[in-house]
N, C-alpha and C positions, 0 to 999 in steps of 0.2 A: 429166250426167257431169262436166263442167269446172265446178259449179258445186261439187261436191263434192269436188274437186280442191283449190279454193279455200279452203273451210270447214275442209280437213284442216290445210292448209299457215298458215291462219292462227290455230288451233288450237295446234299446232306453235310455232310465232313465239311464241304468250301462253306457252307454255309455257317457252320458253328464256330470258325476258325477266323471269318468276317468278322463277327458277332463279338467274338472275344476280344479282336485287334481294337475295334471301334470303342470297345468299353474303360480299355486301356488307361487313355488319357486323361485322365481325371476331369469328369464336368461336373461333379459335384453330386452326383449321385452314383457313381460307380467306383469303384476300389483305384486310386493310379499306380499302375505299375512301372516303374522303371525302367525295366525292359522295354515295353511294347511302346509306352511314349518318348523311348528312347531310340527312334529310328534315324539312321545314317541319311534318308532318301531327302535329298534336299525339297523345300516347300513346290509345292507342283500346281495344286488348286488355286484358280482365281481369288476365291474365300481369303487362302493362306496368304496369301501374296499380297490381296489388298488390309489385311490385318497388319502386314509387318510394317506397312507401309502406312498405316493411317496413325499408327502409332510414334513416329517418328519425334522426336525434339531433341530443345538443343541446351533442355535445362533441365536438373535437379535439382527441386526444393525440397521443405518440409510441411507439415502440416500438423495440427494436430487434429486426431479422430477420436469419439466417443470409445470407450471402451478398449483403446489400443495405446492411447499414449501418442506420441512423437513419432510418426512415420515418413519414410521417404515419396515422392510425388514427381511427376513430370509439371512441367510446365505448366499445362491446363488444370493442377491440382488434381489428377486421376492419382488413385494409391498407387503403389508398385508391390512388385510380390517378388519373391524365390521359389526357387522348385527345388526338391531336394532331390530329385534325380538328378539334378547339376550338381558340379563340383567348383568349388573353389581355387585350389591349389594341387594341380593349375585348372585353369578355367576350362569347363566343358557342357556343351550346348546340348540337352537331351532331349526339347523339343520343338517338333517339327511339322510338317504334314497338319493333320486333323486337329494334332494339338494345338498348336502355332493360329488356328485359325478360333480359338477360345481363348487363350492364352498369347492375345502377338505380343511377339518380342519386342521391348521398348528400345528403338534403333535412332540413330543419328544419321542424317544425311551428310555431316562431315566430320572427319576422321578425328578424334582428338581435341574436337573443339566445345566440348560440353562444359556451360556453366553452371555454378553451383552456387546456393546461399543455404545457408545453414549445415553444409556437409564439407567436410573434409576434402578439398581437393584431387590430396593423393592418392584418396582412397577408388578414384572415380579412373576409370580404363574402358577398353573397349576388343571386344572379339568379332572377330566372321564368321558370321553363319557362311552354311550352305548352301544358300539362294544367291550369297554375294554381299547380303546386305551385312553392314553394323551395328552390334547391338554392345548396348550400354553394361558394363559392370561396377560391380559396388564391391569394392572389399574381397574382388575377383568373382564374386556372384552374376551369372547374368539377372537380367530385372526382364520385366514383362506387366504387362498389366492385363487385364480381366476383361472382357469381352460383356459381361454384365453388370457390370460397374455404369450406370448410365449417366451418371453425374459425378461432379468433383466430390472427394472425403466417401464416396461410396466404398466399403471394406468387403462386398458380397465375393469377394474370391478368397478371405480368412482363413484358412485349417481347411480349404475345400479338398476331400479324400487324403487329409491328415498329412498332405505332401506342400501346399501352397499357401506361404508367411506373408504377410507384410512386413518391410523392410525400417529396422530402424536406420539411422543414420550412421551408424557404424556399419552396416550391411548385414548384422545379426537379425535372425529372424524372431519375429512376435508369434509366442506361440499360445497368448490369451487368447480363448476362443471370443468369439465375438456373436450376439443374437446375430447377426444380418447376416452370416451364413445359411441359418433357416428362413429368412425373410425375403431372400432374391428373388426378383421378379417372376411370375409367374411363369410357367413355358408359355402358355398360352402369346403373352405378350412379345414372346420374340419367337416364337412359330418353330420352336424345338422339337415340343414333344415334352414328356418327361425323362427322358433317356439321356438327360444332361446335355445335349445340344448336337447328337447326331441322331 
């Protein structure tokens, strides 16, 4: 009987310890932590892998957006964002995994070769993840785009859990908030949940 007691109770514990990790990574309704979306385990899920990967280009522009001003864009005119769990100087990559798969990393499939219109050249580099792939930096920022973003000049990733900017062209971040943080797609429509997308 007490050994069952046990096996409940630690059961239990995996369970709220899950629970916490997944809430982690900021989807727009849970608090992002640093920490927890700040894991070393290089990208593992198919989810993750095909985000970093769908995200790929081999350009930075601008755009302008309602309510934001002059922000930075890939190619397709998707916004880009920062995550303040990253760092700058020097560059360091804090998400990954389940975040990575809301948040892919905006990567280049060749090294060094990304062009720019409207942005500063020098300002524009590039780091390795831990899956192998490259991903793009602004002014030593990595970039990433929004996974809810379903169309070009979409901003729905804004101040999302007070950690994720859009990028101006210097690579400082925009910290106007924006309606369309509260206006993102329903869960329903992308088959989440309300639990910000795990």
């Amino acid at each position: 009987m007490v050994a069952v007691r046990h096996v409940t109770g630690y059961a239990a514990m995996g369970a709220a310890v899950l629970a916490l990790t997944l809430a982690g990574c900021g989807g727009g309704s849970g608090g992002s932590s640093s920490k927890s979306s700040g894991s070393s385990t290089p990208q593992s899920s198919s989810s993750a892998q095909n985000a970093g990967t769908g995200s790929a280009t081999s350009m930075l522009t601008t755009a302008n957006v309602a309510k934001l001003g002059t922000v930075v864009t890939d190619g397709k005119g998707f916004v880009l964002y920062r995550f303040d769990a990253d760092s700058a100087n020097p560059t360091k990559v804090s998400c990954y995994s389940t975040c990575a798969a809301l948040w892919p990393a905006a990567t280049t499939t060749t090294n060094g070769s990304v062009t720019t219109k409207g942005i500063d050249k020098s300002l524009v580099s590039t780091v390795k993840r831990n899956d192998g792939s490259t991903q793009i930096t602004l002014a030593g920022w990595p970039l990433y785009r929004y996974a809810k973003d379903d169309s070009p000049k979409e901003p729905y990733g804004q101040g999302v859990d007070g950690t994720w900017w859009a990028v101006t062209p210097s690579g400082a971040k925009i910290t106007t908030p924006t309606a369309s943080t509260s206006s993102a797609p329903s869960p329903a429509t992308t088959g989440t949940g309300s639990n910000g997308g795990y």
